[in-house]
C-alpha positions, -999 to 999 in steps of 0.1 A, spaced: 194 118 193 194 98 226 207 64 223 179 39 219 176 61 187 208 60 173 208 20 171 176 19 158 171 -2 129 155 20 101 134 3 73 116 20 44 97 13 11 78 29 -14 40 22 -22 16 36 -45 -21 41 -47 -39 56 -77 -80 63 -83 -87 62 -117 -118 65 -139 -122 26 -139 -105 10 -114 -76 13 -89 -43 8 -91 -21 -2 -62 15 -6 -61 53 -13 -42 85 -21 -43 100 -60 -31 132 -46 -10 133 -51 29 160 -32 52 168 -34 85 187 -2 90 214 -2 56 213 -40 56 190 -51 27 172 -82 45 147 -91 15 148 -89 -22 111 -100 -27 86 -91 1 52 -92 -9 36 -54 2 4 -54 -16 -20 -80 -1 -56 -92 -15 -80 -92 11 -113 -101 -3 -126 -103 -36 -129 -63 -39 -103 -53 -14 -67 -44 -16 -38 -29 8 -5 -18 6 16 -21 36 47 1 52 65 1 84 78 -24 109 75 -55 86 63 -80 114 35 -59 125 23 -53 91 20 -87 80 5 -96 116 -21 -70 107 -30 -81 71 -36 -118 85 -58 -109 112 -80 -86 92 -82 -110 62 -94 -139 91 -119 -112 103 -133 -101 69 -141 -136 62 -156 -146 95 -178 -106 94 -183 -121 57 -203 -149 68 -219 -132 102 -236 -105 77 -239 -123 45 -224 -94 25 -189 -84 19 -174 -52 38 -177 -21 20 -144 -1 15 -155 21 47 -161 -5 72 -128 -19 64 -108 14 66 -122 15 101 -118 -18 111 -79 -16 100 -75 20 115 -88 9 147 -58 -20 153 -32 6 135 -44 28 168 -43 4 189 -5 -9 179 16 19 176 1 26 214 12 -3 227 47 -7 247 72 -19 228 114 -21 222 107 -22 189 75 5 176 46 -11 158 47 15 130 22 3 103 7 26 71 -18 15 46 -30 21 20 -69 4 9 -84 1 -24 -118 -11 -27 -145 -16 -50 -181 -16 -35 -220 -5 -46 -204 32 -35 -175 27 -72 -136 26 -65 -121 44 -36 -88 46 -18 -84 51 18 -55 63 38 -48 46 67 -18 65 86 5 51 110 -10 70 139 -48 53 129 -62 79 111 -84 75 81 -85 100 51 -104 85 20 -84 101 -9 -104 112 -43 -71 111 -63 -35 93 -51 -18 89 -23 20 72 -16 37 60 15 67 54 30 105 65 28 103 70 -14 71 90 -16 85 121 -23 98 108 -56 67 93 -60 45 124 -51 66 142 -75 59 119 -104 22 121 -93 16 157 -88 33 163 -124 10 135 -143 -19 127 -126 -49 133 -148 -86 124 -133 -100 112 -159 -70 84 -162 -80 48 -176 -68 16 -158 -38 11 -182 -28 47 -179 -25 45 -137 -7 13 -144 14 30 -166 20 59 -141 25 39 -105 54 20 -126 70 60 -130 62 67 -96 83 36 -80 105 38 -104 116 72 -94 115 62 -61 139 33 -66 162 52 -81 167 76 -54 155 58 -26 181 31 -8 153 14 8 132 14 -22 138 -13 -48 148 -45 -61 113 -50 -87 78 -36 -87 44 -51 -77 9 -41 -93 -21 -47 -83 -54 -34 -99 -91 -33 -92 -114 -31 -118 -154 -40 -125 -136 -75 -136 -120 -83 -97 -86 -80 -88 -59 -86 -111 -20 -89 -103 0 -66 -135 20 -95 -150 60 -91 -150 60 -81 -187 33 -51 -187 52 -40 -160 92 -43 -174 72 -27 -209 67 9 -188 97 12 -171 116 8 -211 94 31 -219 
């Protein structure tokens, strides 16, 4: 370890994306770190960025967020240019493309970003993998990221059915972070939901969500 390593700030987080028979369900932790310093006890990490689009975020916090903005602004202006909105391909490109394009630029501090999109378009429900190195993979069952996945992979490879209902994926990303926050020291401090569903997008309310974990 040379020494630009060793005073490295290290973050992590745990996130959460689940295709199920109607819908998809995307999910995070709140907690922030910089290195074992716990900066944030309520970041936002899964962002709405159309009417039928979704992400999760890991990584270098700033770049993340920078990311999400610019391709909310640009879905909205390509919105209007082709009077459609983006299918759930077109935006997994357009995302992977500036994840590429950051983590290759020089920097003291690496643009590390890793998404995760949900999308519902005239194709159904799909997830899409978008790595930190700007590879795509479009996933056909679930996918997690960050420093707590491999609690959360465990949860998932043990339950995951494909023929799970919206409630039931709800029900089983709550496991996944769960197990992740209780392992994980950068995972934690509450759990955000977001599903998409023929009916939109829809944020699990505080009380659906505190109703699994009990359970």
């Amino acid at each position: 370890m040379d020494e630009n390593e060793a005073h490295m700030l290290k973050t992590g987080t745990t996130t959460v994306g689940i295709l199920c028979k109607d819908g998809v369900v995307l999910a995070a932790d709140r907690r922030a770190t910089s290195g074992y310093l716990v900066s944030s006890k309520r970041i936002d990490k899964v962002h709405q960025l159309t009417e039928n689009l979704v992400v999760t975020m890991a990584g270098t916090a700033s770049d993340a967020q920078l990311l999400v903005k610019i391709t909310q602004v640009e879905l909205k202006l390509r919105k209007i240019r082709i009077g459609r909105e983006t299918t759930g391909k077109e935006a997994a490109n357009f995302i992977s493309r500036m994840v590429y394009s950051n983590i290759r630029k020089m920097s003291i501090i690496p643009g590390i970003s890793h998404f995760i999109l949900g999308a519902k378009d005239e194709s159904g429900f799909s997830i899409w993998d978008l790595y930190a190195d700007g590879s795509i993979t479009q996933v056909d069952d679930y996918i997690s990221s960050g420093s707590g996945s491999v609690m959360a992979f465990g949860v998932l490879e043990t339950l995951y059915r494909k023929d799970m209902g919206i409630d039931e994926g709800i029900k089983l990303a709550v496991k996944c972070i769960n197990a992740a926050i209780q392992r994980d020291i950068a995972s934690g401090n509450g759990i955000d939901i977001v599903t998409i569903t023929k009916d939109g997008v829809k944020k699990a309310l505080q009380e659906e969500i505190d109703m699994h974990i009990k359970v």
